[in-house]
C-alpha positions in Angstrom: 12.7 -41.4 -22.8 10.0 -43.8 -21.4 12.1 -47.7 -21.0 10.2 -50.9 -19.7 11.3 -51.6 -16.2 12.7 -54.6 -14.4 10.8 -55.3 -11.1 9.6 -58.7 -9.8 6.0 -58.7 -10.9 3.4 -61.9 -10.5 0.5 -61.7 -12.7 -2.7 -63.9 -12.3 -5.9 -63.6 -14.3 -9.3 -62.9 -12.3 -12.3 -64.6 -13.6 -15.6 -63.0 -14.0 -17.8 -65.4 -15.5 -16.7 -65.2 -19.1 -13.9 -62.2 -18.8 -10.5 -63.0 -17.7 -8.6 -60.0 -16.3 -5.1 -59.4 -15.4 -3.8 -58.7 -12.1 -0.1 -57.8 -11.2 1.5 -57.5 -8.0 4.6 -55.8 -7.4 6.0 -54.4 -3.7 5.2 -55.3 -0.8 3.4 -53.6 1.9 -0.6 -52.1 2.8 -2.2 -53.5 -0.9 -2.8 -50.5 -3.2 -5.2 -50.8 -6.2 -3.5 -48.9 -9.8 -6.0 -48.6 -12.2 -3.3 -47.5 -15.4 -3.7 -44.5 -18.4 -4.9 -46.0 -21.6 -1.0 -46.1 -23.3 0.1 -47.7 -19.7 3.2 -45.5 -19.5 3.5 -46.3 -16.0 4.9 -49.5 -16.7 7.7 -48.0 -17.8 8.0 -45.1 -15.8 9.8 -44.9 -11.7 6.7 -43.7 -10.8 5.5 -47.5 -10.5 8.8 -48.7 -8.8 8.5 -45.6 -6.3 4.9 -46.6 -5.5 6.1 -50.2 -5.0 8.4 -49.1 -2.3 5.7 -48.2 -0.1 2.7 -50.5 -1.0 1.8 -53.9 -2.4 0.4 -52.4 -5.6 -1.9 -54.3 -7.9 -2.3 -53.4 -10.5 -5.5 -54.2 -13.0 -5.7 -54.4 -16.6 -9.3 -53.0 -17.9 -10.9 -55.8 -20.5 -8.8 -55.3 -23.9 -6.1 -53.9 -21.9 -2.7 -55.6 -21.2 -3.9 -59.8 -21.4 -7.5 -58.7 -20.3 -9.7 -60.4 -22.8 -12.2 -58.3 -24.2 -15.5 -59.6 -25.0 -17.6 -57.6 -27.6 -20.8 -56.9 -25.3 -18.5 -55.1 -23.0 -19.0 -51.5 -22.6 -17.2 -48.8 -20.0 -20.3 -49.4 -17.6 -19.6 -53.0 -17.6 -15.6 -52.4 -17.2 -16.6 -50.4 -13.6 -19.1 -52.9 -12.2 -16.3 -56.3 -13.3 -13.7 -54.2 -11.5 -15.6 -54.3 -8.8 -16.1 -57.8 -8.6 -12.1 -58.5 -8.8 -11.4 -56.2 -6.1 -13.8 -58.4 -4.2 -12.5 -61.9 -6.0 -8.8 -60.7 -4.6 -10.1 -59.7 -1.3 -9.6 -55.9 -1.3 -11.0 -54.0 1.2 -10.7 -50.3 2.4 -7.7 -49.8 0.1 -6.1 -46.8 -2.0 -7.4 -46.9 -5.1 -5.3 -44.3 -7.9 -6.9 -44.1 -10.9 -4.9 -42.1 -14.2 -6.1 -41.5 -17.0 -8.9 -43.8 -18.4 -8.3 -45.4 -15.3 -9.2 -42.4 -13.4 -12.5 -42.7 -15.4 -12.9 -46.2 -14.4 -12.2 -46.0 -10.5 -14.7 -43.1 -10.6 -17.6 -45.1 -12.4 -16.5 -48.0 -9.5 -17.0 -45.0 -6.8 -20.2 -44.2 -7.6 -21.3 -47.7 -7.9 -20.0 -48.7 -4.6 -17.0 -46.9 -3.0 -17.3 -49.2 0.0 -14.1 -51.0 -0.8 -12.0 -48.0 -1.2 -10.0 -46.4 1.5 -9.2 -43.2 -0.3 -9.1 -42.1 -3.8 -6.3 -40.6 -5.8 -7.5 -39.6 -9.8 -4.9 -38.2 -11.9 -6.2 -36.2 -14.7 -9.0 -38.6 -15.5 -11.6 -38.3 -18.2 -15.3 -39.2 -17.8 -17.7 -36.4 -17.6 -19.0 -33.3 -19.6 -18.9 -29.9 -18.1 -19.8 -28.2 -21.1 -22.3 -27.7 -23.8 -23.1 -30.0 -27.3 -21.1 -28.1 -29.1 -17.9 -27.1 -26.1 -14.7 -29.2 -26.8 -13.9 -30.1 -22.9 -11.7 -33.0 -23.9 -9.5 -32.9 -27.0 -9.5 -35.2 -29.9 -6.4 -37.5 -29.4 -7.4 -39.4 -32.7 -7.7 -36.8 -34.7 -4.8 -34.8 -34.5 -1.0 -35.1 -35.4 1.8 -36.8 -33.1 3.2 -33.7 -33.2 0.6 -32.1 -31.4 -0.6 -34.4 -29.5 2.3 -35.0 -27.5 2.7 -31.2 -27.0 -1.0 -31.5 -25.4 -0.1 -34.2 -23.3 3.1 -33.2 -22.1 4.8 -29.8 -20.7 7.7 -31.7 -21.8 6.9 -34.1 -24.9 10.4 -35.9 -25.3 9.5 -37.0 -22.0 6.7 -39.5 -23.6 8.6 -40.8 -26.5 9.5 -44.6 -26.5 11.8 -46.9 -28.0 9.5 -49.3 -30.1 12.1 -50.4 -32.2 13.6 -52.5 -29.9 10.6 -54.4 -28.4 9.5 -57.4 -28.5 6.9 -58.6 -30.3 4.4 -59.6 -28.0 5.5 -56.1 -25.9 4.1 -54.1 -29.3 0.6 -56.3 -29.8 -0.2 -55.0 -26.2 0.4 -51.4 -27.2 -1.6 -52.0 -30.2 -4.3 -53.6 -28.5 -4.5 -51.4 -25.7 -5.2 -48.3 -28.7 -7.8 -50.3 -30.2 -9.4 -51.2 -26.8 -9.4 -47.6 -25.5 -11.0 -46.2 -29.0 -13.8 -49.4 -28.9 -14.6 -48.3 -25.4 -14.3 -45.0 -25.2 -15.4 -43.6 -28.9 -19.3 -42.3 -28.8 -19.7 -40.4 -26.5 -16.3 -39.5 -26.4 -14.4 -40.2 -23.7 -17.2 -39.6 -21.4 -20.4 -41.1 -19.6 -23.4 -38.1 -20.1 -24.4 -39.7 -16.9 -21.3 -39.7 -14.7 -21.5 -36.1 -13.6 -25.0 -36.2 -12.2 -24.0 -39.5 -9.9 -20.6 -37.8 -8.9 -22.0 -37.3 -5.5 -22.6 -40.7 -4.5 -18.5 -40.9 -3.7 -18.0 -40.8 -0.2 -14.5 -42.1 0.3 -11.7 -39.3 0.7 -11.1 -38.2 -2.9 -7.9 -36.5 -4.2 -7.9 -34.6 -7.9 -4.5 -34.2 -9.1 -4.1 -32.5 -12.3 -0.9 -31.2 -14.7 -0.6 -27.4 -14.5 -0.2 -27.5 -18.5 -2.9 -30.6 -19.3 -4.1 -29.5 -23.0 -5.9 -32.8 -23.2 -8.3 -32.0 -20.6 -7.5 -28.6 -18.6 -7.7 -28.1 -15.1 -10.5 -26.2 -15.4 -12.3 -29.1 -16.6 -10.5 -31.1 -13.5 -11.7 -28.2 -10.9 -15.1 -28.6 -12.4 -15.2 -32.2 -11.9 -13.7 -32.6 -7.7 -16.2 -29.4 -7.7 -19.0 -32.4 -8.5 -17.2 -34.8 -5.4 -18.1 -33.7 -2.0 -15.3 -32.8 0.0 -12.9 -33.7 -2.7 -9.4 -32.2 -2.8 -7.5 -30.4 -6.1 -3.6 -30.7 -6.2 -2.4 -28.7 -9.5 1.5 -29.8 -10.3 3.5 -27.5 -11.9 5.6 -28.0 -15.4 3.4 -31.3 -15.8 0.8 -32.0 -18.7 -1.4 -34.9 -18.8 0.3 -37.6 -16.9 2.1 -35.5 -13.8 3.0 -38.7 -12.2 5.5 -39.4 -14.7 6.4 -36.7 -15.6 7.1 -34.5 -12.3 7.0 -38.0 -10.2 8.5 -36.3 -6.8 5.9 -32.9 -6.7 3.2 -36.0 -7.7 4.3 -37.9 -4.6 4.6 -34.4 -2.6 1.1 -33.7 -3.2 0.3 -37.5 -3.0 1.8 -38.8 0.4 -0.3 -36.4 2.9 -3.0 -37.3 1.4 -2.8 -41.2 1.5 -1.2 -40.9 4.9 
């Protein structure tokens, strides 16, 4: 069961004109940008603290994620290019960037916008294109349909993913809430997916790394082969007994497939 770690964090917010976004630090060491999964599991996962062992990670809260205001013109274009500008406010240059998730999206719209700040790439499972046709389901409907299933799409093993609620505090639960409703604003039409991201996928020139859960039903690996397919020279890293979030849930084969790569 997912439980909120305790590790020295400092948070400051990042102006960009009027959006205020949140930045943590926690480690020490080479900086390391985290771009985090919609539900931000790694907060409460040793994945984070095992990262932090090895690098100053920062990590960044998208606009409506975490205490990221959210203004209403904002859109997932606009999330990529404001990234960009805090990676630049904070004085990041040529470093890892690992994107999960819907972060995964996010650091791959920043890639083809301008990659020149990242080092190397790492995207875990991340959404963001279409491989198939109108009608093909190539990412599965995590609104639609029940817990129950849901988790069994997004895990191999879905009691890893459940969460104590019942004892958190208040502000703790608005911030899950929030981030729900932010992900859905952003991401609902088109669905979980920019009709244009595939055709600029080979703008990315930094050294890019796919890794994807052997049993992902939200979004297979064959969608993830199909999308390092569309990143030239890009790398694919499939880890075994892991669905949707392999870094939390098989964190050592994640860091065993990781470490060469960012070393």
């Amino acid at each position: 069961m997912l439980q909120p770690l305790t590790m020295p964090v400092t948070s400051e917010i990042v102006r960009i004109g009027e959006v205020e976004i949140e930045a943590q630090r926690r480690g020490r060491g080479q900086p390391l940008l985290l771009l985090p999964g919609e539900d931000a599991l790694e907060i409460e996962s040793p994945f984070l603290a095992r990262l932090a062992e090895s690098y100053e990670v920062i990590l960044l809260w998208p606009p409506g994620f975490g205490r990221s205001n959210r203004p209403e013109w904002v859109t997932m274009d606009d999330v990529s290019y404001l990234c960009l500008d805090v990676m630049a406010r904070l004085g990041l240059s040529k470093v890892p960037v690992i994107g999960c998730s819907l972060g995964g999206w996010i650091a791959v719209e920043m890639a083809t916008k301008n990659d020149a700040l990242m080092s190397k790439l790492v995207l875990v499972d991340p959404y963001g294109i279409k491989i198939g046709g109108p009608m093909d389901r190539d990412i599965a409907d995590i609104y639609m349909v029940h817990p129950t299933k849901l988790a069994a799409l997004k895990w191999a093993d879905p009691s890893k993913g459940e969460r104590d609620l019942v004892s958190r505090p208040d502000d703790e639960l608005f911030i899950i809430a929030r981030n729900i409703e932010s992900c859905a604003r952003l991401c609902w039409e088109p669905y979980m997916h920019n009709p244009k991201l595939r055709r600029r996928l080979h703008r990315i020139t930094a050294p890019t790394l796919f890794v994807w859960g052997e049993k992902d039903g939200i979004v297979t690996p064959d969608y993830g082969r199909a999308y390092a397919a569309g990143v030239s020279g890009a790398k694919f890293e499939l880890v075994a007994n892991a669905g949707h979030l392999p870094h939390i849930e098989q964190t050592e084969a994640f860091f065993a497939a990781v470490n060469p790569f960012l070393a």
